[in-house]
N, C-alpha and C positions, 0 to 999 in steps of 0.2 A: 400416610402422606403420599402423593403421588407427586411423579419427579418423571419430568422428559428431558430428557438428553438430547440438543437437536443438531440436526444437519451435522452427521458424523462417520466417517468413517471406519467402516466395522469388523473385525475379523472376529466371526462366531464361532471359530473351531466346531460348526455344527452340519453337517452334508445337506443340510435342512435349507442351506444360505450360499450364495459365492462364496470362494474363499474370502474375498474384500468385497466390501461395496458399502457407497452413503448412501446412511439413512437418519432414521428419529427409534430412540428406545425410549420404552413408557414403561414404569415403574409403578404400580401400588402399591403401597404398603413392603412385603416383603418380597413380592415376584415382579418379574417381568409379562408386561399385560401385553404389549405390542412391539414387532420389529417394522420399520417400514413407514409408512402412511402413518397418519397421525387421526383417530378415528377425531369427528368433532365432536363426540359425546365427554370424551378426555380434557379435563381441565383439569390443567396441573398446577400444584401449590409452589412448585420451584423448576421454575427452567435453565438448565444448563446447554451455554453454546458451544457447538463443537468443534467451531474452524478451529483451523490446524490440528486437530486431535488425531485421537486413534482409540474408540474402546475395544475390548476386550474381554473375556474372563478371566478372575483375580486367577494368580497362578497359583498351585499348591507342591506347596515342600512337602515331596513325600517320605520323607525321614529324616530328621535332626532329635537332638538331645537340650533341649532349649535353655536350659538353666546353664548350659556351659559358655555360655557366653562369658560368667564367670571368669573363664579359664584361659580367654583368649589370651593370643601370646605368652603366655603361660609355661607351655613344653615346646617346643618346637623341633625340629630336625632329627627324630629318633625315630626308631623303626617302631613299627605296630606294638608289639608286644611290651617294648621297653616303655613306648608311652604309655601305656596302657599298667604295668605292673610298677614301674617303680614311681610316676607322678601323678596320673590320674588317680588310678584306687585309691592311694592315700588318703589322697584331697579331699576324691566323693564320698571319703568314711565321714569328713567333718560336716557335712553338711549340714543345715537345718531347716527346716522348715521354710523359712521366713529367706534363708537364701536362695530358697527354690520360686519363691514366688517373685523376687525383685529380678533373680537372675532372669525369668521367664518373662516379666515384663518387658528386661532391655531389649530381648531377642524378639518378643512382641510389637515394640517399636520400630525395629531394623526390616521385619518382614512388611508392616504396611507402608511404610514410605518406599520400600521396594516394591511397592505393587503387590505382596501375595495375603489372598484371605484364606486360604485354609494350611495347616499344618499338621502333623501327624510327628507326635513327639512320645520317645522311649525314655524313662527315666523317670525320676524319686518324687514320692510324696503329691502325688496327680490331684487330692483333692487342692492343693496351692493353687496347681498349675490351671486347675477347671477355675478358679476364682480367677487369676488374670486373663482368661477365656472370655469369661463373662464381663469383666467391665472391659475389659478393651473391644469385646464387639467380633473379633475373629471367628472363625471357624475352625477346630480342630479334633484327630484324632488321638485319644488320650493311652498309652498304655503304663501301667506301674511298670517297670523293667524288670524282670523277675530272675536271677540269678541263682541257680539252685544249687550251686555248689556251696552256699552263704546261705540257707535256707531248707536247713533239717527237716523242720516239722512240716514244708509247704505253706507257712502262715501267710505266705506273699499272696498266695494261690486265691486264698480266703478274702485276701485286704479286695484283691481286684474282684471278685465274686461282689462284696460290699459295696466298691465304688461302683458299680456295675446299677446294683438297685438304685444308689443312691442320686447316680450322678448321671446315667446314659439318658441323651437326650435334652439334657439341661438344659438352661441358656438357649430357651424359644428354639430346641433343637441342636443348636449349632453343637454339641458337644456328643460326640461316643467313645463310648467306652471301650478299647479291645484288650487282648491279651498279649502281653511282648514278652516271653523268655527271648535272653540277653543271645544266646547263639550253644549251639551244639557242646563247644567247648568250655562252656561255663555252666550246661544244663545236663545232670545224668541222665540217661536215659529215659527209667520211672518218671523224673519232675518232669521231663518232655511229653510223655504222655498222657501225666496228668494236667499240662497246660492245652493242650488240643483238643482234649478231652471237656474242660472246661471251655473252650472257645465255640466247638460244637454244641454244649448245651445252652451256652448263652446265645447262640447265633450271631458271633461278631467275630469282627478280624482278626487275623494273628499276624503280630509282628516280628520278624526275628533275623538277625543279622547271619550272612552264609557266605563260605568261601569268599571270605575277605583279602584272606592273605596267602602265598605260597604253603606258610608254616602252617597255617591252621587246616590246608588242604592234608598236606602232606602225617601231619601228625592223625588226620584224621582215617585214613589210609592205612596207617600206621596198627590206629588202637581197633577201626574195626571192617578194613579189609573194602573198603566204601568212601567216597566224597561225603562231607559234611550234605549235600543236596540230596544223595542217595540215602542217607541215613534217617534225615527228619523223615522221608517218603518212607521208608521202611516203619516209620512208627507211627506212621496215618496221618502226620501234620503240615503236607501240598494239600492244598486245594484254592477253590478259585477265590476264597475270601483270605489267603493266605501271603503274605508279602516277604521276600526275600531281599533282604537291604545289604547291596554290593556286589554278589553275585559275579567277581570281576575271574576268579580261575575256574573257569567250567569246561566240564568234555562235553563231546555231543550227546553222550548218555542224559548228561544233565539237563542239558536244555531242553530234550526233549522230553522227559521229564516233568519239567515246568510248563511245556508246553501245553503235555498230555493232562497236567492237573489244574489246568489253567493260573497259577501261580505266576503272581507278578514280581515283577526286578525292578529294585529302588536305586535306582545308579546314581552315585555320586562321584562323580570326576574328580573334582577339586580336592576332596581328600585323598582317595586315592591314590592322585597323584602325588599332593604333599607326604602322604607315610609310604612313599615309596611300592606302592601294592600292586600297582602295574595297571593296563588296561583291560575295561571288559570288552567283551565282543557283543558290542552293541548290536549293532547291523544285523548281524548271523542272527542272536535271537531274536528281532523283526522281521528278520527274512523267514524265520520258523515260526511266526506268528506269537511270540509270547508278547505279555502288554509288558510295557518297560515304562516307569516313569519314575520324575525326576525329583531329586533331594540336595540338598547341601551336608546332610552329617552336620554334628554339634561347631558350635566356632571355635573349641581347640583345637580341630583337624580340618579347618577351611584356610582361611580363618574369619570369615563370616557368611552371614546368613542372605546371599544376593543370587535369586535363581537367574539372574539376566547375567550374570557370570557365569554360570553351570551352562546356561544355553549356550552362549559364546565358547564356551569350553568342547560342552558333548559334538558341537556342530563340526569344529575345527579336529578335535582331536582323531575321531575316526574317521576321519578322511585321510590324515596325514599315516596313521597306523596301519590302512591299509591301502594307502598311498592310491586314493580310490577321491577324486572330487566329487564323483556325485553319491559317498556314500553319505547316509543321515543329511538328506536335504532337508532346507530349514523347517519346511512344514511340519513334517514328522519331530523334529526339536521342539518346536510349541504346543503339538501332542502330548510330546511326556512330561510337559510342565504345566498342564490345564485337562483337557476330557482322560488322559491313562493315567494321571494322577488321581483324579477324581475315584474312574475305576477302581485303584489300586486301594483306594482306601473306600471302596462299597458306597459314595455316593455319587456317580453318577446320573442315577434319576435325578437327582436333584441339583446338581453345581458340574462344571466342567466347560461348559457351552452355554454362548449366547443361546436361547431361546426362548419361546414364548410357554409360561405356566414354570419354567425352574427360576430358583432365587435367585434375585438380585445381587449377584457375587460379582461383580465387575472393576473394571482400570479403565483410567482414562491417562495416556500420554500424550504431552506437548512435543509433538513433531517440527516444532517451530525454530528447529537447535543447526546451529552448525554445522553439528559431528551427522546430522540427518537428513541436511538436504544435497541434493534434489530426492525427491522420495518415487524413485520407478520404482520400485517392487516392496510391499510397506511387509510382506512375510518376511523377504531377507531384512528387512531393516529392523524387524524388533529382533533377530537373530545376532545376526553380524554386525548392529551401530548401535541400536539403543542401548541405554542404562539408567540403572537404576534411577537415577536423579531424578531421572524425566519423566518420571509418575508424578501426575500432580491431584489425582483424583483416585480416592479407592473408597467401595460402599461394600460391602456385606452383608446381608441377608434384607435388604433394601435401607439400611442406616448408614448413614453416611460416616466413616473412619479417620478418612485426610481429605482436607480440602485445601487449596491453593498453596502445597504443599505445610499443611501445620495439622498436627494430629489430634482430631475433637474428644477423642472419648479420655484422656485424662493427659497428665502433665506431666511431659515428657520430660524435663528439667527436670524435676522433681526425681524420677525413676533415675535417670542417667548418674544425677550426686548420691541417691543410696544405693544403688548398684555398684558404682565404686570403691564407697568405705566398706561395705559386706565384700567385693573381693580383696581389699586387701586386708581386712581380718582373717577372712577364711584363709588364706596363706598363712598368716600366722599360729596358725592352729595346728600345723604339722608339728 
């Protein structure tokens, strides 16, 4: 199908383009064929107009746990560890298959009417997760969450090897496969090795949570004389396909470190903030050139899944922490949620930026709102005013996902009623 978007205003996140400027996008099939001009050889099957708009590239959640949506409101107000050992594990012992797939669909929902087409999700039972991938039409990164403190034999090691053949690539592409041991502290040493080990031979990403929290710093410290950041590097598992999610207590050893092994930082504010884990120093590692980009964490520790609150968040918060207004200007904020997202999760060549020959991963907002006008500077405005709501359009990999704000590729009603009786059963299961 070929689809023009016309007379619209554009921010390409691509150096290729102004930052802003109207034009017409042309769509075949799965890519984008033209920015600009409208060749006359293009006769398009569906024309969309774009006064008052604003496209863009779908943003990408570069780390959540998607099935927790679950879980929302759920635990609240407890520190890292406590969430984590006395309400979470529990829960995620009872899980099941089929809660992993409904839980992943609602979170599926939340992100396309927020505008984001690709996600990158750590946690259970991935082939589910690859099935609500595929009908709903998103883009994402897939890893089994591999916890080897829970995992003698390394069977986990195996399963992702499996989904690897089975699954990387799927769904007309949209789907890869990577590796995610769960964090330092929940992987012995050996199982760390042999997940990097295995990320190398596959050639794909590695996901894994680092210097989350004071306690996890300090204990790490503790057992082996090292930061959790210095430790995964001491056992060959930095490098540039490799992502560090939180990354918020680091020294300058560390960052430069991540710098040195081109290792990206998947920062998420919003939880962060809510489990009390303090701030990262955002800025500092931009200033040192590491790619940094953006996540929400699962919706028990958000508590949901809205990057246009993460932006509104990361913009404001590291200004006020280093009491610096022009640190993290907004520009650099819709970097880390579109082209260092992309990076972060190795596709790049393909999604992150308007441009001509990558997919058709795109957002279109109605600037035509209250809280938006008058619109002098439309980068601060999708920063500092917009929200979520105000996505009325989002397509992925050239197929259209929402339109006129209502979700095409299945029935959102439907998802929302057994998403709810599977969370409150799975409560009852403790």
């Amino acid at each position: 199908m070929k689809v023009l978007i016309k007379d619209i205003e554009i921010i390409s996140m691509s150096p290729s383009y102004p930052s802003v400027f109207k034009g017409n996008i042309g769509i075949e099939d799965q890519n984008i064929v033209f920015i600009g001009e409208v060749p006359s050889t293009f006769n398009a099957d569906k024309v969309i107009d774009g006064m008052d708009h604003i496209a863009m590239p779908g943003l990408i959640n570069a780390h959540t746990h998607m099935a927790m949506s679950l879980l929302r409101n759920y635990a609240d107000d407890l520190p890292l560890m406590t969430w984590l050992s006395e309400k979470i594990w529990p829960v995620e012992a009872k899980l099941t298959s089929e809660d992993i797939y409904y839980g992943t669909m609602l979170s599926i929902a939340e992100l396309i009417k927020s505008g984001c087409t690709s996600f990158r999700d750590m946690y259970f039972h991935m082939d589910e997760v690859a099935k609500a991938v595929e009908l709903s039409g998103v883009r994402a990164n897939l890893g089994e969450g591999l916890i080897g403190v829970a995992d003698p034999d390394a069977s986990g090691i195996d399963k992702v090897r499996n989904l690897y053949r089975e699954l990387n690539l799927a769904a007309d592409g949209r789907i890869v496969i990577e590796v995610a041991p769960h964090a330092p502290y929940t992987c012995p040493e050996a199982y760390l090795i042999k997940c990097g080990a295995l990320a190398k031979d596959l050639d794909v990403p590695l996901h894994i949570h680092l210097s989350e929290s004071r306690f996890e710093v300090s204990e790490s410290y503790k057992n082996f004389g090292m930061s959790p950041i210095q430790k995964v590097n001491e056992l060959g598992l930095l490098s540039g396909k490799t992502s560090g999610a939180h990354c918020v207590h680091v020294s300058e050893e560390d960052i430069e470190l991540l710098r040195k092994t081109g290792t990206s930082v998947l920062y998420n504010p919003s939880s962060n903030l809510k489990l009390g884990n303090g701030f990262a120093p955002i800025q500092k590692m931009l200033n040192a050139g590491v790619n940094v980009a953006l996540g929400t964490d699962g919706a028990s520790s958000n508590n949901n899944l809205n990057l246009f609150e993460e932006m509104h968040l990361a913009g404001l918060v590291n200004k006020g922490i280093l009491e610096d207004p022009t640190a993290l200007p907004a520009y650099e904020v819709l970097k880390m949620a579109t082209i260092n997202g992309a990076k972060a999760l190795g596709i790049d060549e393909t999604v992150g930026s308007l441009e001509v020959g990558k997919k058709a991963d795109l957002i279109l907002l109605d600037f035509n709102q209250a809280h938006l006008l008058p619109t002098h500077d439309l980068i601060s405005l999708m920063v500092y005013s917009a929200q979520a709501s105000d996505v009325d359009f989002v397509m992925c990999n050239g197929k259209i996902l929402y339109e006129n704000r209502q979700i095409l590729t299945f029935d959102e009603q439907v998802i929302k009623e057994k998403a709810s009786i599977i969370a409150r059963d799975l409560i009852s299961r403790i």
